[in-house]
C-alpha positions in Angstrom: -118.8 -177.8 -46.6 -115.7 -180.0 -46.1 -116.6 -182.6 -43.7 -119.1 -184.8 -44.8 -120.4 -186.1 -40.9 -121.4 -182.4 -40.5 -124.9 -182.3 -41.4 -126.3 -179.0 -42.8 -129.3 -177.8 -41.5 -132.4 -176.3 -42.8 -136.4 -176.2 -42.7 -137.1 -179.1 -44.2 -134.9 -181.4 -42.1 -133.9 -179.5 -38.6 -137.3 -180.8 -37.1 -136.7 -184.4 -38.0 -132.8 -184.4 -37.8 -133.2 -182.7 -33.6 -135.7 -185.1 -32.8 -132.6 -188.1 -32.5 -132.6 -190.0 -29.6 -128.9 -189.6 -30.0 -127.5 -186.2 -28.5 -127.5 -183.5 -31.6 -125.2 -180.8 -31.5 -126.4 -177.7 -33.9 -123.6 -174.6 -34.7 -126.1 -171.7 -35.3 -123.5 -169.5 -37.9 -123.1 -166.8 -40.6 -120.6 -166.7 -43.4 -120.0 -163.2 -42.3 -119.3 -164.5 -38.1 -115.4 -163.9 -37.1 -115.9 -165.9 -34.0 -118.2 -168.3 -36.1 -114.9 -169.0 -38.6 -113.5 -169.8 -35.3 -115.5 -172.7 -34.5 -115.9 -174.3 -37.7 -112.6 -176.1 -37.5 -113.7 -177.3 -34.1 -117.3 -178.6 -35.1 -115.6 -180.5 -38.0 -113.4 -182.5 -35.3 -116.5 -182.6 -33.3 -118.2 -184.9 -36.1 -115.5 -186.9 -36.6 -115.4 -187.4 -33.1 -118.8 -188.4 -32.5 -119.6 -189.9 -35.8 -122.2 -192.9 -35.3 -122.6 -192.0 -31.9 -124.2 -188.4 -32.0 -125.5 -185.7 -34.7 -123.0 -182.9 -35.6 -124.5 -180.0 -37.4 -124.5 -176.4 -38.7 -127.8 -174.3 -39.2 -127.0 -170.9 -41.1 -128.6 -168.1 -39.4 -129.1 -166.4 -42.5 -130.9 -168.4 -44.6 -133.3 -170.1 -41.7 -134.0 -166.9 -40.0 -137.4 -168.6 -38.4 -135.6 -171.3 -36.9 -133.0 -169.2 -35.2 -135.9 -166.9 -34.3 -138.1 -170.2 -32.5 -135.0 -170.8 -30.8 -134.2 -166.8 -29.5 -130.6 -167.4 -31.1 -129.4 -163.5 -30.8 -125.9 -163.7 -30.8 -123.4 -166.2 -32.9 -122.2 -168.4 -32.1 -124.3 -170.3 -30.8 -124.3 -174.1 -30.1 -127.3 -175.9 -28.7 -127.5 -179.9 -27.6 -130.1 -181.4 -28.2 -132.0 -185.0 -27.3 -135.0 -186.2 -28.3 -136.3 -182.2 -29.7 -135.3 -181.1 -26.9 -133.3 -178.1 -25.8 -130.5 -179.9 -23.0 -127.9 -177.1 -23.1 -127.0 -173.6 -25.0 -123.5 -172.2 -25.3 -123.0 -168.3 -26.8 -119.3 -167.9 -28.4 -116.2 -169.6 -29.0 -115.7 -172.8 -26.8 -113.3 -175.9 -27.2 -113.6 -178.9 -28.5 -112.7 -180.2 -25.1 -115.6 -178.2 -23.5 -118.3 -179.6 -26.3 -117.0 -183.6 -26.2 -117.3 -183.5 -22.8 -121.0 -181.9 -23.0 -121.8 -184.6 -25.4 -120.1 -187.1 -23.7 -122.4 -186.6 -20.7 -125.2 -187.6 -22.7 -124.4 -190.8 -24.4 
């Protein structure tokens, strides 16, 4: 991963990392996700966006199958906002940056 205010996701922090009081934004991708390629250039500016002020991050699909189980992700993308563990908003597909700034905007 490129951008290092994108934090990358996984069992043993998602739980902690989505508990922020701060709004957390998590990309649920796969390497193997056309629209999902699509996005990742928008979550990068995302994080550099928001960095210091909200929680930018990707969870792989594939390797943290549970997770996006718990969370009845069935189609990628898909970006959930999160604030204080909880769910606030879900998006399915390719949005702009535009649409998720504002979204996080909203929150701080």
């Amino acid at each position: 991963m490129s951008n290092q205010n994108v934090i990358e996701l996984n069992q043993e922090n998602f739980g902690q990392t989505i508990s922020s009081d701060t709004p957390v934004l998590v990309d649920f991708w796969a390497s193997w996700c056309g629209p999902c390629k699509m996005m990742a250039p928008i979550i990068d500016e995302l994080a550099d966006e928001f960095a210091g002020k909200a929680k930018v991050c990707k969870l792989n699909v594939d390797e943290n199958t549970e997770i996006a189980s718990r969370y009845k992700v069935m189609s990628i993308p898909t970006v959930i906002l999160f604030q204080n563990g909880s769910e606030v908003s879900r998006d399915v597909g390719v949005k702009s940056q535009d649409f998720f700034s504002q979204k996080i905007n909203s929150m701080l």
